[in-house]
C-alpha distance (Angstrom), angle and dihedral (degrees) to the residues before:
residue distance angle dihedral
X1 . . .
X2 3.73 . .
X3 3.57 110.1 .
X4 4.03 126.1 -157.7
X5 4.03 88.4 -126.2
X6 4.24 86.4 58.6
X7 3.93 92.1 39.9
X8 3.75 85.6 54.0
X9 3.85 88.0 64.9
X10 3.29 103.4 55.8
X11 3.87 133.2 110.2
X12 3.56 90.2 -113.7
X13 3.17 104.2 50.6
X14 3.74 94.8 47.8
X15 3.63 90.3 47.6
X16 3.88 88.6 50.8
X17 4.01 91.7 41.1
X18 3.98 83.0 60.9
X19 3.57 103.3 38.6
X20 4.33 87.8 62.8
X21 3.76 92.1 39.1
X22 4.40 89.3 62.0
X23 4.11 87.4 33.0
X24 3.99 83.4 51.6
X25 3.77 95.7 44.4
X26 4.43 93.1 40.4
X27 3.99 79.8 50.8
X28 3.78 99.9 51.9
X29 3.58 90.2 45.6
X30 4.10 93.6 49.3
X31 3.47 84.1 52.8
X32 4.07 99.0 60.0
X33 3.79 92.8 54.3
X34 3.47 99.1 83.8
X35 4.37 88.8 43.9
X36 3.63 87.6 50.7
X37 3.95 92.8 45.6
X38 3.70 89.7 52.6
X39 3.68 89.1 49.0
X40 3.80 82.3 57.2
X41 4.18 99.1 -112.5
X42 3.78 111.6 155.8
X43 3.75 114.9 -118.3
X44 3.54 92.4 -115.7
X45 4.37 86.2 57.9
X46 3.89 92.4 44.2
X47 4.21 84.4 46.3
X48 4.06 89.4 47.2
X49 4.07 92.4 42.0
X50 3.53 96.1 45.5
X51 3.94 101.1 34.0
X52 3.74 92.7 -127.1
X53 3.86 125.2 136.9
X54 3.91 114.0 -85.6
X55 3.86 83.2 -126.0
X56 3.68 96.9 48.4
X57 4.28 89.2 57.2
X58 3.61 89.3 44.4
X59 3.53 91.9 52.2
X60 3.55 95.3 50.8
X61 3.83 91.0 44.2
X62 3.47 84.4 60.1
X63 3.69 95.0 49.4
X64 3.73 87.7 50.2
X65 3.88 90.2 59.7
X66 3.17 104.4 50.2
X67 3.77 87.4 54.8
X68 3.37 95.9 52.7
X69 3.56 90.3 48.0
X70 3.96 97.0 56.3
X71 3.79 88.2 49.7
X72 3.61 95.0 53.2
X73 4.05 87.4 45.0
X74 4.05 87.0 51.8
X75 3.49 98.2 56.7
């Protein structure tokens, strides 16, 4: 029978093990933009200080925004 401890060796699952570790990391990072916006970093410092693409932190400043728009439109 295939044990858990022998699945846990495979390719596949170290492959997959990795894959959600960077997802994990990207999304904890993605997540601190808006703090450090609020805090009143530039994009360009949140990009440097969390080694993310310039583009990437403007997109998700943008994001942010637009959010904050709708919810000021809703109430």
């Amino acid at each position: 029978m295939f044990g858990f401890s022998e699945l846990k060796q495979t390719k596949v699952y170290q492959e997959g093990k990795l894959e959600g570790k960077v997802e994990g990391k990207l999304e904890g990072k993605l997540e601190a933009v808006p703090l450090m916006l609020n805090l009143g970093a530039s994009i360009e410092q949140i990009a440097e200080a969390l080694g993310l693409d310039v583009e990437l932190v403007r997109l998700v400043a943008q994001k942010v925004n637009v959010n904050e728009e709708n919810v000021d439109k809703s109430s």
